[in-house]
C-alpha positions as CSV (number, residue, x, y, z in Angstrom):
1,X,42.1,44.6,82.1
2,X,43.3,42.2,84.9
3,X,42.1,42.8,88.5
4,X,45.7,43.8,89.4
5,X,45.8,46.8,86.6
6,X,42.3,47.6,88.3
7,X,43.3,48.0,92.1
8,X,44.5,51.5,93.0
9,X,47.0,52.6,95.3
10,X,46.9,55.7,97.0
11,X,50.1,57.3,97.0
12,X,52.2,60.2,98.3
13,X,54.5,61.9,95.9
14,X,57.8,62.4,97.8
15,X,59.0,65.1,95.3
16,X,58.1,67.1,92.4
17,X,58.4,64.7,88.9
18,X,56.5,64.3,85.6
19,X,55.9,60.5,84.2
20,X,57.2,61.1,80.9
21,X,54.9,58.0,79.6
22,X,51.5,59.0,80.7
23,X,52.3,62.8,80.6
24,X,51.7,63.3,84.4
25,X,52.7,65.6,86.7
26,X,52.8,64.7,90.5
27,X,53.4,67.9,92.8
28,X,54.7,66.4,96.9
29,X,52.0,66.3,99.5
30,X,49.2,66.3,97.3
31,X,47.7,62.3,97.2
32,X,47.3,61.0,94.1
33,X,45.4,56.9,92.9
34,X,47.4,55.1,91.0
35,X,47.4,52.0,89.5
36,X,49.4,48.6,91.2
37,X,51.6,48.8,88.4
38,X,52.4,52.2,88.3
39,X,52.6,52.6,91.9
40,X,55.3,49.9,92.3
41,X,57.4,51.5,89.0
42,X,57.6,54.7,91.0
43,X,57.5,53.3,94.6
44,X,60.8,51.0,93.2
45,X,62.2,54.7,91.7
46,X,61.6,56.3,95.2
47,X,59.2,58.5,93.6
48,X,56.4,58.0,95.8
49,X,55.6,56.1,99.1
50,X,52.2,54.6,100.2
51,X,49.7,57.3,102.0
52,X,48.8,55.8,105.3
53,X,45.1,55.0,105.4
54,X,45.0,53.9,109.0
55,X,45.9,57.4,111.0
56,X,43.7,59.9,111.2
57,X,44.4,63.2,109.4
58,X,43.9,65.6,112.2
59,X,47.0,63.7,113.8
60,X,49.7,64.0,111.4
61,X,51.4,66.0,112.8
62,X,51.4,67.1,116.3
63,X,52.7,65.8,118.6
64,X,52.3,66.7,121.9
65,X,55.2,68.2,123.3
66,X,57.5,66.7,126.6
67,X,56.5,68.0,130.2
68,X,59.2,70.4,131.4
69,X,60.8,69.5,134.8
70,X,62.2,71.8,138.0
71,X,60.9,74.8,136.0
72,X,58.0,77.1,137.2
C-alpha cells in the first residue's frame, strides 16, 4: 500500500448514497474516514465535501444574531 492509499480524509457526506464497490452506506451529517482515493472519486461525484478540522464544533452553527435599531 502506497502512502497516498494510507492517508485518510475526513469527509462529510452531502446526501444519502451507497458505494456499490465497497458495499457502503454513507447517511449526510454523519463524518466518515476515507481513503485519498476514494475521497476524491466521491468529492469529484459531489458526493461528499471535506469536514472542516479547523472550527470548533460548538460553533457551527450559531451565529449571533444582528442588533435591532430604534426599537425598545
Amino acid at each position: 500500500m502506497s502512502d497516498a492509499e494510507s492517508q485518510t480524509v475526513r469527509a462529510m457526506p452531502t446526501r444519502d448514497f451507497s458505494d456499490a464497490g465497497s458495499e457502503r452506506n454513507f447517511t449526510v451529517g454523519q463524518a466518515v474516514d476515507l481513503t485519498a482515493g476514494e475521497f476524491a472519486n466521491f468529492q469529484a461525484a459531489g458526493l461528499v465535501k471535506a469536514e472542516p478540522t479547523d472550527a470548533p464544533a460548538a460553533d457551527a452553527g450559531e451565529a449571533t444574531p444582528p442588533a435591532r435599531r430604534g426599537s425598545k
